[in-house]
TORKE-25085 format. One record per residue (C-alpha): residue number from 1; residue in three letters; x, y, z. Coordinates in steps of 0.05 Angstrom, whole numbers. Each point is the difference from the previous one (the first is absolute). Layout:
% residues N
<NUM, 'ALA', <X, Y, Z>>;
...
% end
This chain:
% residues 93
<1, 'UNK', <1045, 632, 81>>;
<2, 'UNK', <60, -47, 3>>;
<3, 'UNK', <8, -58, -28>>;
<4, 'UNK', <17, -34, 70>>;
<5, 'UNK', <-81, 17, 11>>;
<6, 'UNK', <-21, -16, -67>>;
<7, 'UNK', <24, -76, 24>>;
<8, 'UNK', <-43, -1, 49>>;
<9, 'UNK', <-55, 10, -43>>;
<10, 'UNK', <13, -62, -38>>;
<11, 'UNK', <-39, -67, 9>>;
<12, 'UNK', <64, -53, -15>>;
<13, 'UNK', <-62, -44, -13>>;
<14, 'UNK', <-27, 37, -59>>;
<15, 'UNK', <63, 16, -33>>;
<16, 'UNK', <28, -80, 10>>;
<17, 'UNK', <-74, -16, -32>>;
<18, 'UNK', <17, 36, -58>>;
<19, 'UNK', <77, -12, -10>>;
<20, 'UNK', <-30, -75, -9>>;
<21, 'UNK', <-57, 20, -45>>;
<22, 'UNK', <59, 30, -46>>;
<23, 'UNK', <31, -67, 9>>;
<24, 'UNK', <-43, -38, -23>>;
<25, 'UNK', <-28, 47, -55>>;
<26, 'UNK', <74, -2, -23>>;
<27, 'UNK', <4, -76, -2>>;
<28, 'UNK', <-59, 6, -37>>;
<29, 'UNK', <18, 46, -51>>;
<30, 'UNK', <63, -46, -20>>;
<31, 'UNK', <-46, -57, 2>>;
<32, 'UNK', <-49, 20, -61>>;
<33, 'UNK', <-5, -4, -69>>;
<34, 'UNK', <18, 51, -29>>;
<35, 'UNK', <48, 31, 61>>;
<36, 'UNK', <-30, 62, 32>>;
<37, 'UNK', <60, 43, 13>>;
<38, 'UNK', <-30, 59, 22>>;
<39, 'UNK', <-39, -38, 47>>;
<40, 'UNK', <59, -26, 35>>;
<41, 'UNK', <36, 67, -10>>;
<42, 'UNK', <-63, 25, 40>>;
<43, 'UNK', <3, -57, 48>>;
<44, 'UNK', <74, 7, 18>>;
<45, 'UNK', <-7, 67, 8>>;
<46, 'UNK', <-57, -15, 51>>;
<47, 'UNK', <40, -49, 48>>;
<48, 'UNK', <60, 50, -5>>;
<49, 'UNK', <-36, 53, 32>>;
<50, 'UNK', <-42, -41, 49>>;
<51, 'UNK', <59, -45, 18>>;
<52, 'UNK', <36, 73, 19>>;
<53, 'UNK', <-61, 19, 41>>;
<54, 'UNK', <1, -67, 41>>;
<55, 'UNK', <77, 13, 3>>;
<56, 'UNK', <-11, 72, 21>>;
<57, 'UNK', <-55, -19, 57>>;
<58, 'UNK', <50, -64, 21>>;
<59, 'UNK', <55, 46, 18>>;
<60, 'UNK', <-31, 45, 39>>;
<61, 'UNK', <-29, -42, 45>>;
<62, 'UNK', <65, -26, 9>>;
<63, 'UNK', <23, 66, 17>>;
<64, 'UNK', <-54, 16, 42>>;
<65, 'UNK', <6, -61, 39>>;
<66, 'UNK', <77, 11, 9>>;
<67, 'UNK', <-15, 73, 37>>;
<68, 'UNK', <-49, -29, 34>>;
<69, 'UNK', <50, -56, 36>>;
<70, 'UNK', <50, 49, 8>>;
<71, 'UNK', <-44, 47, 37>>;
<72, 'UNK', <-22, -56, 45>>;
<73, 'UNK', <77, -13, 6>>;
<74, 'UNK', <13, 61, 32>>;
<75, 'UNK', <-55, 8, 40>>;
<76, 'UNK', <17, -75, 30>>;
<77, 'UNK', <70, 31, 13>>;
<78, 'UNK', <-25, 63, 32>>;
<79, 'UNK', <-46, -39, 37>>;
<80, 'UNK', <58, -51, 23>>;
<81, 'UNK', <57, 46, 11>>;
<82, 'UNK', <-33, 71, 21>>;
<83, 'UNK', <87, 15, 39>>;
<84, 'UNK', <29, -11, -74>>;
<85, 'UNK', <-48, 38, -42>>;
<86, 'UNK', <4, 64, 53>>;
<87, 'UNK', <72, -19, 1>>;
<88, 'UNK', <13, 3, -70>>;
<89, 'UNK', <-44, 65, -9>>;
<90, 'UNK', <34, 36, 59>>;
<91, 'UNK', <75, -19, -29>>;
<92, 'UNK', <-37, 41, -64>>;
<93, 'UNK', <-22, 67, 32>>;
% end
């Protein structure tokens, strides 16, 4: 499995819930008497690798939607200009 599908499989929602739970656990953890830094250690480390996830899932939509508009690009030019696309294929062969 790739990671391109392993992206899909990610629910930005989830991850972005729990990039801000290690947020705020992290503000936390600074905030107490006496400071937990394990806690935050543990915290940082959770936002790291659920802000990547979100990251991850937020650029491949983007690249998903940009094939998707340039498919529907050329099909709007095949559909406009059927003498230059066999033109252009015949100048090919």
């Amino acid at each position: 499995m790739t990671i391109d599908l392993i992206s899909l499989r990610l629910i930005a929602l989830y991850c972005a819930a729990l990039a801000g739970t290690g947020v705020i656990w992290g503000y936390y953890a600074l905030l107490v008497e006496p400071k937990a830094y394990m806690l935050f250690v543990v915290s940082l480390a959770l936002t790291a690798s659920n802000g990547w996830n979100v990251y991850r899932k937020w650029q491949y939509s983007l690249f998903f939607v940009f094939i998707l508009h340039f498919l529907l690009f050329l099909f709007l030019i095949l559909l406009s200009h059927p003498f230059l696309v066999f033109r252009f294929i015949a100048s090919r062969l």
